[in-house]
N, C-alpha and C positions, 0 to 999 in steps of 0.2 A: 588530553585526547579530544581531537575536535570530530564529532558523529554529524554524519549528513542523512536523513532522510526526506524521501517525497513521495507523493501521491496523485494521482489524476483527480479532478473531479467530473466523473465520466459518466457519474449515477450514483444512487443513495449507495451508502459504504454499509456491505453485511458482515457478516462473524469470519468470512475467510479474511478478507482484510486486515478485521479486529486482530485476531489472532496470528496472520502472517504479518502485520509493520506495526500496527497499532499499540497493541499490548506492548511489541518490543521497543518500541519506541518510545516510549514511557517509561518504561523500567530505564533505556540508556541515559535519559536527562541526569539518573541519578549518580551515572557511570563519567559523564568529561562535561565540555563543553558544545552544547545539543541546539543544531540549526534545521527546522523541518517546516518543506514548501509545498506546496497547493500548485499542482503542476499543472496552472491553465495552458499554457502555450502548449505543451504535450498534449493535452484534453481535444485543440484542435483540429486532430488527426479523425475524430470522433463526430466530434460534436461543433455542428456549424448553425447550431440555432444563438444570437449573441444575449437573448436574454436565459435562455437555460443554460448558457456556460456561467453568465454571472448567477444566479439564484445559485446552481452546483458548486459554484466556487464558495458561496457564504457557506452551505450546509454542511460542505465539507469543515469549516471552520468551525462552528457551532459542536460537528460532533467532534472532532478532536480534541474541544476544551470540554467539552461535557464528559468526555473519557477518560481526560487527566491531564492532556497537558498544560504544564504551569507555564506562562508567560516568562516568569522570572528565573527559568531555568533554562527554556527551549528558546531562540529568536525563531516564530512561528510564520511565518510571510508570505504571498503569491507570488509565485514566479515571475510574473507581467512587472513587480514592483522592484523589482532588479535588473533591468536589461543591457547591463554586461556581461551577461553570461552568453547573448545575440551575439555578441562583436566576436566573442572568446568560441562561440559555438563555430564562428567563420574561418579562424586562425586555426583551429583545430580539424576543418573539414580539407586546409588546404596539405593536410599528411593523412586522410585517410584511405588506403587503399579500399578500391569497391571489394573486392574478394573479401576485406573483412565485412562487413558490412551485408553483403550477400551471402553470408554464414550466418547470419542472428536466426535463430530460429523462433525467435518473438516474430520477426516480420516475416517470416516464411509460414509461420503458424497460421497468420491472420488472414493473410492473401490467399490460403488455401483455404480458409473457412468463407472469404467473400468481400473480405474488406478492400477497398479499394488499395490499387499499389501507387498511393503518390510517394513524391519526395520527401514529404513531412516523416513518413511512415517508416521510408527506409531510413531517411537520416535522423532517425530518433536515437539512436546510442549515442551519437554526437552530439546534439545538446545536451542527453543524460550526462556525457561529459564534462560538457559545460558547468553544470549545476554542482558536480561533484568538486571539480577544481576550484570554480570558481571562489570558492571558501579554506581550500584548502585544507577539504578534512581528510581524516585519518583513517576513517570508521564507515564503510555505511549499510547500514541491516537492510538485507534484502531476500526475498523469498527465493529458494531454487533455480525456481526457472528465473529470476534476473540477474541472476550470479554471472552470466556472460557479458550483461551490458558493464559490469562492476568490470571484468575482466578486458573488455576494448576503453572502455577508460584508464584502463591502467596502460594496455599498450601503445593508447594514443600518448599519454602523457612522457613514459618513458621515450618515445620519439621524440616528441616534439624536446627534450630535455636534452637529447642524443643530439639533435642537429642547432640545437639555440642558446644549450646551456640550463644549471639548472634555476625554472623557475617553477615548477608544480611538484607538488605532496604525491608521492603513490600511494592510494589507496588501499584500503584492506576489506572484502565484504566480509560481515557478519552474519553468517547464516543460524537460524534457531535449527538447531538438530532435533529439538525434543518438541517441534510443531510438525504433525502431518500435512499431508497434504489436508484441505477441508472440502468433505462432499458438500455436491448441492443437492437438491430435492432430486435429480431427476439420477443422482450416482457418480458425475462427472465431477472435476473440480469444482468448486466453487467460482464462478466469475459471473462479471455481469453483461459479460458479452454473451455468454450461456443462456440467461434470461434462467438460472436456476437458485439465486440467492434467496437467504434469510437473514432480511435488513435490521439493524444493531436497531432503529431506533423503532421499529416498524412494530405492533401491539396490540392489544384486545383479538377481538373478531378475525380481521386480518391475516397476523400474525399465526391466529391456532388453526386456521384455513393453512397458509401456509406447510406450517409442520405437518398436517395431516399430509399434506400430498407428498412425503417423502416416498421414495421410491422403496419398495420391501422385495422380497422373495414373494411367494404363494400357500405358504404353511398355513396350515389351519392351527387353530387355536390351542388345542391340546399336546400340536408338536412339540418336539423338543427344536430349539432353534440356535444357529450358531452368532454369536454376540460379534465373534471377529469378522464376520461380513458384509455385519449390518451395517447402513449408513445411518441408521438412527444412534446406534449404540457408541460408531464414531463419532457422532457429532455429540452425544451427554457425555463421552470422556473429556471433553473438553471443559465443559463445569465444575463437574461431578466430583468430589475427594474419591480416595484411591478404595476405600470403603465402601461408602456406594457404587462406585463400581464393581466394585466385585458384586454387592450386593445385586445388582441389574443382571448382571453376569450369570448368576444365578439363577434367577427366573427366568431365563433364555432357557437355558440349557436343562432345565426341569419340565418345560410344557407346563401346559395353562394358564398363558398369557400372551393376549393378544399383543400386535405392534402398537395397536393403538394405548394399551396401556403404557410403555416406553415412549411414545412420542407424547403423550401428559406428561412422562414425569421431564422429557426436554423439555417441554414449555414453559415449564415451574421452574427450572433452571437456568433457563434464559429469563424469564420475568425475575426472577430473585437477582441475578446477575446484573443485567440492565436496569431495574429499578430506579436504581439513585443516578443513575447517567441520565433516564430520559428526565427525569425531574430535574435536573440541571442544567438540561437543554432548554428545555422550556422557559426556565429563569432567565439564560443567557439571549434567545431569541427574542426577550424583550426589553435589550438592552444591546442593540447593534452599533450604538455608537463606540460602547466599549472592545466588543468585535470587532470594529475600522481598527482602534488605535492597536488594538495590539499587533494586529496585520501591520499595520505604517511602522510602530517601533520594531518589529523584528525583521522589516525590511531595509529599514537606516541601519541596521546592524551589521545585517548581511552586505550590507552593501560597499560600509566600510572596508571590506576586505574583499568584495570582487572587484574595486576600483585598484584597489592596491593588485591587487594580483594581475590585472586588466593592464593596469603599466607598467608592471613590469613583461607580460609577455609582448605588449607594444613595441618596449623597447631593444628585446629580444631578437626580434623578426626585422629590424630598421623601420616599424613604422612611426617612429620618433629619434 
């Protein structure tokens, strides 16, 4: 089983992430054979400053290995370092109907929040596709809402198969059922386009600023309060053993006890949690030569197989 996953580096990575690709992304290494990329060319939709695309491009590298992923399980790479997946992004744009395309509700989402409607924007399922085929995997974990782009990558493939023959993998997404969605401080999803995250590597002072501003009801102290509403309580289930949870649960639903007491014992959950990830980072930050090489070897890996894959849909179409 070959698993694809990616990511933007579009701003510091916080716990919705962790917990929607991150986490599962790491668990899968241990499941097939596990390819996961640093989706700059995606990021440009975003982000047009060239030196904070590359710094986001390392940090995001830094946290993924400080998180767990192992070189010698995962081929780990930047997008930019495989660019057959461009040529294959073009071959695949020339079967895709706009009506699908003008259905994503990723890019209907963002245009309606203010983001510009370039082309990059709209035709981002289509390189998603790229990246997916171009490896020819089997697998690839994705959060909810990008269960569609998983799905116009399947129908562009089955096209493109339908009219050339078969040269592409259909896909299969793996969606985590037992991860919620993750509030942010302000109640919303978690994203960083919200501007309401709690960043993985982010600590001290900051970080308990942070948590304090999660967003609450208006109970006073002595109330009894409901744990299933809270965005605090959601976000310590995510730590927390099934004991301590309940245990929280508890003091919820008793009165006397403040939010601010629940958002301590988050803090302590996330600092216990993160601990040994940020001190790994920090190690790994001072040792960026080794950060290049494993970027370069898990892009000669990948690559191996989007060139292979690359000529055979060349050959496909007659452009050889």
């Amino acid at each position: 089983m070959r698993i694809l996953s990616g990511i933007q580096p579009s701003g510091k990575l916080h716990i919705g992430n962790y917990f929607g690709m991150m986490k599962p992304a790491i668990e899968l290494q241990e499941q097939g054979e596990a390819y996961l990329f640093i989706a700059n060319y995606h990021a440009m939709t975003t982000v047009q400053d060239p030196a904070a695309l590359r710094s986001m491009t390392m940090d995001v590298a830094l946290d993924f290995l400080a998180c767990g992923i192992d070189p010698n399980k995962t081929a780990f790479y930047r997008q930019s370092d495989v660019p057959e997946v461009h040529e294959l992004a073009w071959l695949l744009s020339t079967l895709t109907p706009m009506g699908l395309l003008e259905r994503c509700h990723s890019y209907k989402d963002k245009v309606a929040k203010g983001m510009a409607a370039s082309h990059g924007l709209f035709a981002y399922p289509v390189l998603m596709a790229a990246d997916i085929l171009a490896v020819n995997s089997n697998v690839v974990p994705v959060g909810r809402d990008q269960k569609q782009h998983v799905e116009v990558t399947r129908d562009l493939a089955i096209r493109f198969n339908n009219a050339f023959g078969e040269v592409f993998t259909i896909p299969e997404p793996s969606i985590r059922e037992d991860v919620a969605v993750v509030p942010g401080v302000d109640g919303q999803k978690m994203s960083k386009s919200y501007g309401n995250t709690l960043e993985i590597f982010n600590e001290g002072k900051p970080l308990k600023k942070r948590v304090m501003k999660i967003l609450t009801d208006s109970k006073e102290l002595e109330d009894a309060k409901d744990p299933d509403t809270c965005n605090v309580y959601a976000l310590y289930t995510l730590f927390a053993s099934a004991e301590e949870q309940a245990e929280l649960a508890e003091c919820y639903r008793a009165g006397g006890m403040g939010y601010g007491h629940a958002k301590t014992a988050l803090l302590e959950k996330m600092n216990e949690h993160f601990g040994p990830m940020r001190e790994k980072r920090t190690e790994l930050s001072a040792d960026m030569d080794y950060v290049n090489d494993v970027l370069r070897q898990g892009a000669e890996k990948a690559s191996v197989l989007a060139r292979e894959t690359l000529k055979n849909a060349r050959q496909a179409v007659g452009l050889e």
